[in-house]
C-alpha positions as CSV (number, residue, x, y, z in Angstrom):
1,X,127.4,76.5,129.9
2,X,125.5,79.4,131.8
3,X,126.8,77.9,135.4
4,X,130.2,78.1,134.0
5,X,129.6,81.8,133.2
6,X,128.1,82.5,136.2
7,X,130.4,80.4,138.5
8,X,133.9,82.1,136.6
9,X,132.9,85.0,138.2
10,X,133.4,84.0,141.3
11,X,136.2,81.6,140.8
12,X,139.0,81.5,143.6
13,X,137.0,83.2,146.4
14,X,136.9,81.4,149.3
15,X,133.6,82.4,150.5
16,X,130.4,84.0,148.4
17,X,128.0,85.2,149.7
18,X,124.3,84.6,148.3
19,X,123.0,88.3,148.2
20,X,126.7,89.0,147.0
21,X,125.6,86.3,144.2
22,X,121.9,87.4,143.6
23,X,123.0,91.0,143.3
24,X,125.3,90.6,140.9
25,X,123.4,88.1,138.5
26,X,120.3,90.1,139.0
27,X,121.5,93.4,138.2
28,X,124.0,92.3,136.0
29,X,122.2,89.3,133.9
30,X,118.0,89.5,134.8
31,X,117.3,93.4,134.9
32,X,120.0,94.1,132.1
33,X,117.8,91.5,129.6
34,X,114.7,92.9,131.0
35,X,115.9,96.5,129.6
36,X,116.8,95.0,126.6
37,X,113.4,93.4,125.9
38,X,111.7,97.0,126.9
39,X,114.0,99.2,125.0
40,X,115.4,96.9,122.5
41,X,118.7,98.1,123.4
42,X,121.6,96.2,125.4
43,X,122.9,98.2,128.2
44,X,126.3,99.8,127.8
45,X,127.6,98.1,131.1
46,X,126.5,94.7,130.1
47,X,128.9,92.8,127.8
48,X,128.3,88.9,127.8
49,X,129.7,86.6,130.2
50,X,132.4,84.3,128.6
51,X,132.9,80.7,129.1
52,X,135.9,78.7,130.6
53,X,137.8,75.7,129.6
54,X,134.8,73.6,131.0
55,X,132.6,74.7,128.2
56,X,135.3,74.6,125.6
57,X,136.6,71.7,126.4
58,X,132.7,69.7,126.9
59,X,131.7,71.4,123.2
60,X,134.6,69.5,121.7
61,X,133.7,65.9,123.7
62,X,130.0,66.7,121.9
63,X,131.1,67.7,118.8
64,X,133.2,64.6,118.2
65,X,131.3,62.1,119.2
66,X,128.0,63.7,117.2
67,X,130.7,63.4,114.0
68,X,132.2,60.0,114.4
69,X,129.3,58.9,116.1
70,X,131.8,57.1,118.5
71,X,134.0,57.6,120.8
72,X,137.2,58.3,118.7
73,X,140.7,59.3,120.5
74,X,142.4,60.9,117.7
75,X,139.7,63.2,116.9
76,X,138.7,64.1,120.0
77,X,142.1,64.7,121.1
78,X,143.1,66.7,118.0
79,X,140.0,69.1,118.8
80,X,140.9,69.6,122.1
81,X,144.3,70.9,120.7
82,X,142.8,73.0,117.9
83,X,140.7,74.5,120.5
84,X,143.1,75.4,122.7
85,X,144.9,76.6,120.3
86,X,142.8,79.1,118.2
87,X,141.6,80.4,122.0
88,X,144.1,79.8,124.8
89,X,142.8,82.5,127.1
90,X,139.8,80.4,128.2
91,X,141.4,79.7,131.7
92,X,142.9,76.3,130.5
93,X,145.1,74.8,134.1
94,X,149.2,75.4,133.0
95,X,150.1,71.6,133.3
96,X,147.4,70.2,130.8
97,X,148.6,73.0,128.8
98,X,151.0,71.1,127.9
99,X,148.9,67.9,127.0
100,X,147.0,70.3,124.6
101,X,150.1,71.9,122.8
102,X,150.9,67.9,122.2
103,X,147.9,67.5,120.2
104,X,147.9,70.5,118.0
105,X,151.0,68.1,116.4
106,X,148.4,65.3,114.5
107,X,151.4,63.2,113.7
108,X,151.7,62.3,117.5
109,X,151.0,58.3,117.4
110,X,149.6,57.8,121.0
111,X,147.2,60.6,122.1
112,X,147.6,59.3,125.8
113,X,151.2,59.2,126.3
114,X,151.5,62.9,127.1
115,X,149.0,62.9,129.9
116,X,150.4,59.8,131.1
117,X,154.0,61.3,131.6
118,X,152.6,64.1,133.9
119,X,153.9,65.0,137.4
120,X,156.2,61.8,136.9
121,X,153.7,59.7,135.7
122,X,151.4,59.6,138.4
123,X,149.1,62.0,136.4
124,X,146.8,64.6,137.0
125,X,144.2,63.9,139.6
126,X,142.0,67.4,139.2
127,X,139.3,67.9,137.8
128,X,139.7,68.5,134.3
129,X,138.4,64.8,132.9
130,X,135.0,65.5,135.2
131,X,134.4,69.0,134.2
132,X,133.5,67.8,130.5
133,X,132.3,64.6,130.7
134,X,128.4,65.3,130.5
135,X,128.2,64.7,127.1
136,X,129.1,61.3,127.3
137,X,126.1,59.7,129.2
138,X,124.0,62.0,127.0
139,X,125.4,60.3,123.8
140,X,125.4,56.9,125.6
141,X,121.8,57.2,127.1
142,X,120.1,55.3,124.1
143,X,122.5,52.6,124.7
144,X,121.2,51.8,128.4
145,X,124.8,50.3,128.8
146,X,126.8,51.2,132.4
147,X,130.2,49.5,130.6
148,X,130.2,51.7,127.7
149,X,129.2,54.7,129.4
150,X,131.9,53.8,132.1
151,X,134.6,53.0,129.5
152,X,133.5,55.9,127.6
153,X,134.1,58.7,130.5
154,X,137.9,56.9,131.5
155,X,138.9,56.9,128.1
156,X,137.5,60.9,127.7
157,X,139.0,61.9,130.7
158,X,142.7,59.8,130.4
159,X,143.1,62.0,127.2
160,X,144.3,64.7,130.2
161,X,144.2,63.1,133.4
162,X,145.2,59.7,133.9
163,X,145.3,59.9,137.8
164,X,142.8,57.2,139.3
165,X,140.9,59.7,141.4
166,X,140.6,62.1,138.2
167,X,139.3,58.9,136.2
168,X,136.8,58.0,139.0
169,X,135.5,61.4,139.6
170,X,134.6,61.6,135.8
171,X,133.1,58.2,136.5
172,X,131.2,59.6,138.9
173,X,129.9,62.8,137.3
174,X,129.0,60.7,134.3
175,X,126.8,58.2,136.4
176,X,125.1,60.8,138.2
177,X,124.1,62.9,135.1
178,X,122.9,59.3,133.7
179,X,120.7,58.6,136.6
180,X,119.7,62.1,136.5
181,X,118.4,61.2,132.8
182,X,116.4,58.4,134.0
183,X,114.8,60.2,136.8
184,X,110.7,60.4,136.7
185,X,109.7,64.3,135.8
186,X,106.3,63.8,137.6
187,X,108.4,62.3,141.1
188,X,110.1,64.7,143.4
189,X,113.8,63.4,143.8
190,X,114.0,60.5,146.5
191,X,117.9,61.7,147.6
192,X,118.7,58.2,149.4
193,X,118.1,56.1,146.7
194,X,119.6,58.4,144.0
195,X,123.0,58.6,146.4
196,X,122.6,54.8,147.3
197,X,122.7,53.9,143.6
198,X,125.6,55.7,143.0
199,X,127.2,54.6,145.6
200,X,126.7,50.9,144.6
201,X,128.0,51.8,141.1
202,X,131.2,53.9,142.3
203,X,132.2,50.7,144.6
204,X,132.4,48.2,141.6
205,X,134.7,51.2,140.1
206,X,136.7,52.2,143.1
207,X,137.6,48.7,144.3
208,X,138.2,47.6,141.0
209,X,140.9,50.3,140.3
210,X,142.4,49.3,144.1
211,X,142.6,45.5,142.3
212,X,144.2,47.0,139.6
213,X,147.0,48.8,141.4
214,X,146.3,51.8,140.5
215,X,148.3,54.1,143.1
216,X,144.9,54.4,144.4
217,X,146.6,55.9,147.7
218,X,149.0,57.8,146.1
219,X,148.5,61.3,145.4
220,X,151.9,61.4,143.2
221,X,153.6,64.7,143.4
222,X,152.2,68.4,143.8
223,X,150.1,69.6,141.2
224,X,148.3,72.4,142.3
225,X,148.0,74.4,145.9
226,X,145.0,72.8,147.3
227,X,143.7,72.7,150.9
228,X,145.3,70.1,153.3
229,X,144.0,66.1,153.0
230,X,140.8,65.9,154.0
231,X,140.1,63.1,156.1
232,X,137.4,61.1,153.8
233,X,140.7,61.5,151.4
234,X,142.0,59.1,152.9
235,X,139.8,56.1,152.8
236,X,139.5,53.0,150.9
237,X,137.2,54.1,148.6
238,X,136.6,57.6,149.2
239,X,134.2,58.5,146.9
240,X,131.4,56.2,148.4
241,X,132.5,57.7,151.6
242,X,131.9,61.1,150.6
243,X,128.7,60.2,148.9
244,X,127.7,58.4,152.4
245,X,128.3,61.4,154.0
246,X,126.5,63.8,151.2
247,X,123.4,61.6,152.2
248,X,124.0,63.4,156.1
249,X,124.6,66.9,154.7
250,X,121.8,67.2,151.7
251,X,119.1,67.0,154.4
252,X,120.9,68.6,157.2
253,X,119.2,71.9,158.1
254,X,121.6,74.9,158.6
255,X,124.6,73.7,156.1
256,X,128.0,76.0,156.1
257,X,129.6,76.0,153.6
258,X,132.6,76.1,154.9
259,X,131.2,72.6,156.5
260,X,130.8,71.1,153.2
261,X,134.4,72.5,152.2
262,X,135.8,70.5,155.3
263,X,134.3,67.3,154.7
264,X,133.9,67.4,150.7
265,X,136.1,69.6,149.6
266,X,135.8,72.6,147.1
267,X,138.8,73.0,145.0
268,X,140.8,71.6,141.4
269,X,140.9,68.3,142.4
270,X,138.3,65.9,141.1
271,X,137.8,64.0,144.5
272,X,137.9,67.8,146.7
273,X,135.0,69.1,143.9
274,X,133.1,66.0,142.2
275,X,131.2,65.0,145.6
276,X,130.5,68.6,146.3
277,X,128.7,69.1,142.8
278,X,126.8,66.2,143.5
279,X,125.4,67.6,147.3
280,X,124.4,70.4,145.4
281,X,122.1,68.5,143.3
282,X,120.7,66.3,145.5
283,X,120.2,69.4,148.3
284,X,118.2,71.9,145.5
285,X,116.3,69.3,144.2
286,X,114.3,68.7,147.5
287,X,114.5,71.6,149.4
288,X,114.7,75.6,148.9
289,X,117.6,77.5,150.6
290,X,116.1,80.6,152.0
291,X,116.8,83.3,149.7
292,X,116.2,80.8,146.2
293,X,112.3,80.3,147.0
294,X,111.3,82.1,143.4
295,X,114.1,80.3,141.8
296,X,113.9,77.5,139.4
297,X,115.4,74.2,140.3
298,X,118.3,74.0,138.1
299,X,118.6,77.8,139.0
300,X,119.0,76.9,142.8
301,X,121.6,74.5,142.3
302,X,123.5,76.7,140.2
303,X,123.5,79.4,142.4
304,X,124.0,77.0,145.4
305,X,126.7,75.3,144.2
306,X,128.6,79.1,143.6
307,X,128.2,79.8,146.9
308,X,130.4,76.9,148.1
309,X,133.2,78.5,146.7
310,X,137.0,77.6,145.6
311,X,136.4,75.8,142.3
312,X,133.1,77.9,141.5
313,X,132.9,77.6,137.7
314,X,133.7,74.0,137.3
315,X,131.6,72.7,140.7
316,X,128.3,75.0,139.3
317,X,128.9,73.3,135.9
318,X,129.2,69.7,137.0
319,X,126.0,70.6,139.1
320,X,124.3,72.3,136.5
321,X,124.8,69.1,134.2
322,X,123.0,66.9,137.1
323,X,120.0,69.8,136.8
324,X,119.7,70.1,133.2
325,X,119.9,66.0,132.7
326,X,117.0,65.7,135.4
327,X,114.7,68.9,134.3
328,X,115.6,70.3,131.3
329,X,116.2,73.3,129.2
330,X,112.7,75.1,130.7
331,X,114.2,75.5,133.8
332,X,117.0,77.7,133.0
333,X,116.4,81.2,132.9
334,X,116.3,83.2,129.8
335,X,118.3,85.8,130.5
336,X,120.9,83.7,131.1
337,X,120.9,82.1,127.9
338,X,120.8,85.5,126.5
339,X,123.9,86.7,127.9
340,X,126.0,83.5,128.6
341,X,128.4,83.2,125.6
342,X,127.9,79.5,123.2
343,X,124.1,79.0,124.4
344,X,123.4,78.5,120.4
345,X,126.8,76.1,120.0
346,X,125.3,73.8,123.2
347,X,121.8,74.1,121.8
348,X,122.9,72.5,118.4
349,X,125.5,70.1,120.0
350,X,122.7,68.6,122.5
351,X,120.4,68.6,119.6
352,X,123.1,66.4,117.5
353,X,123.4,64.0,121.1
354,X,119.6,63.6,120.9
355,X,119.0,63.1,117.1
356,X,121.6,60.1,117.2
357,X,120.4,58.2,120.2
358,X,116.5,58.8,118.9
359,X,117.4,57.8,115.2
360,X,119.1,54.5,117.0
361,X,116.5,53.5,119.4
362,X,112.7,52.4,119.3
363,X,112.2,54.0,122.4
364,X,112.9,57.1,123.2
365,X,112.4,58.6,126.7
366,X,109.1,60.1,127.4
């Protein structure tokens, strides 16, 4: 929620620039909170930052399956539309607009057909399906179960975007925040293996959905003005290649971003923004970028992540997910809890996630 505050800001540009970044959340967020603390009185010039379609979109994956305590299609699919809905103005992309208006109508029979007919039936391959898909290995943790948490994030994300690369980038986001659960608090990061495991779970997924026919090499029709194909785009299996060559750039010294842009990708897509949210946790978790050294963690990845630009809001969230799944609420700053709008709607959400897998389990994690 607070990286996609901070990322909408920023949303579009092609290039930010850190002190460009710091500036403007540390007058704007830090030293405005700090005022309000000494004075007891918000500025005038600070209002709060509002949240995107990410955030609306992730509360309503939490919020249905803390109520049906499963995943449930109708439901979550009929909250997504009475979301959108009663707020439209959240940024939602104009083709899943579309998909959204469908549900607002409850008598529709099959929630997936309207997704399934987009851009000729090829479907949408953005981003849309990874962007909220963090509550699902959160709800699925208890269950230590890769299937369900696998068939859990497809069916999540086909309610919008049925395009294989859309499905598989969820997939992905999912299995990183889930590793990013199991991680050791008292262990610093170990970036090989953490990539290397994911890359051995996204090859079962990718070459399963190339078995499957999936127009895995098909891009269908244009969607959305992204950048030209990028050239790990066009492999096999492209998100273990792009993981592969995240394992190059995490540790690389002096990283442009408009390197990572090139071989990653930074925009709507899920396969051009996905991998890139990934570097970005991997890269802050065992190293400082100069500039960040007073940061937090989970700070440093947001604000990293932002500074790769293009996608900003959704890339810092999918991050941030990774961050908050490995080190917790402590490491995100106060202030911007305090003026992020719906920290108290993810606070009670997460604390529904947690209640069910704890009252279901013997062991909860340490």
């Amino acid at each position: 929620m607070v990286a996609d505050c901070i990322g909408a800001m920023f949303e579009g540009m092609s290039v930010v620039r850190q002190k460009q970044l710091l500036d403007i959340v540390e007058q704007k967020i830090e030293k405005a909170r700090k005022i309000q603390k000494e004075t007891g009185a918000k500025p005038a010039s600070v209002h709060g930052l509002p949240f995107t379609d990410d955030t609306a979109m992730a509360h309503s994956v939490a919020a249905s399956l803390v109520e049906k305590n499963e995943f449930d299609a109708r439901d979550m699919a009929f909250k997504f539309g009475s979301e959108f809905k009663k707020e439209p103005d959240r940024g939602y992309g104009g083709n899943v607009i579309h998909v959204l208006e469908a549900f607002e109508n409850q008598a529709v029979e099959d929630v997936y057909k309207p997704a399934r007919e987009q851009f000729d039936g090829s479907g949408s391959y953005g981003n849309g399906g990874a962007m909220r898909v963090a509550p699902v290995p959160l709800f699925t943790y208890f269950d230590n179960d890769l299937s369900k948490l696998k068939d859990t994030s497809g069916a999540v994300t086909r309610l919008t975007h049925t395009h294989p690369q859309a499905v598989h980038g969820a997939a992905l986001q999912a299995l990183a925040v889930d590793q990013a659960l199991r991680l050791s608090q008292d262990k610093e990061l170990d970036t090989i293996k953490f990539l290397d495991e994911l890359i051995s779970k996204m090859k079962l997924i990718e070459e399963e959905g190339s078995q499957n026919n999936e127009h895995s090499d098909d891009a269908g029709p244009p969607q959305k003005k992204i950048p030209p194909k990028r050239l790990l785009d066009a492999e096999p299996n492209p998100y273990c290649a792009k993981l592969e060559k995240i394992k190059e750039l995490a540790l690389k010294d002096d990283l442009k971003a408009s390197e990572v842009e090139e071989c990653l990708g930074n925009d709507v897509s899920a396969l051009g923004s996905v991998p890139a949210a990934v570097l970005a946790f991997v890269r802050q978790a065992t190293r400082v970028e100069p500039g960040l050294e007073e940061r937090s963690r989970l700070s440093r990845v947001v604000l990293y992540a932002v500074t790769l630009g293009g996608d900003t809001d959704t890339i810092a969230t999918m991050a941030a997910a990774m961050a908050g799944a490995a080190w917790g609420l402590e490491e995100v700053p106060e202030a911007w809890m305090y003026y992020c709008e719906g920290s108290g709607r993810a606070e009670e959400l997460a604390e529904g996630l947690y209640s069910r897998g704890v009252s279901e389990s013997d062991s909860p994690k340490s």
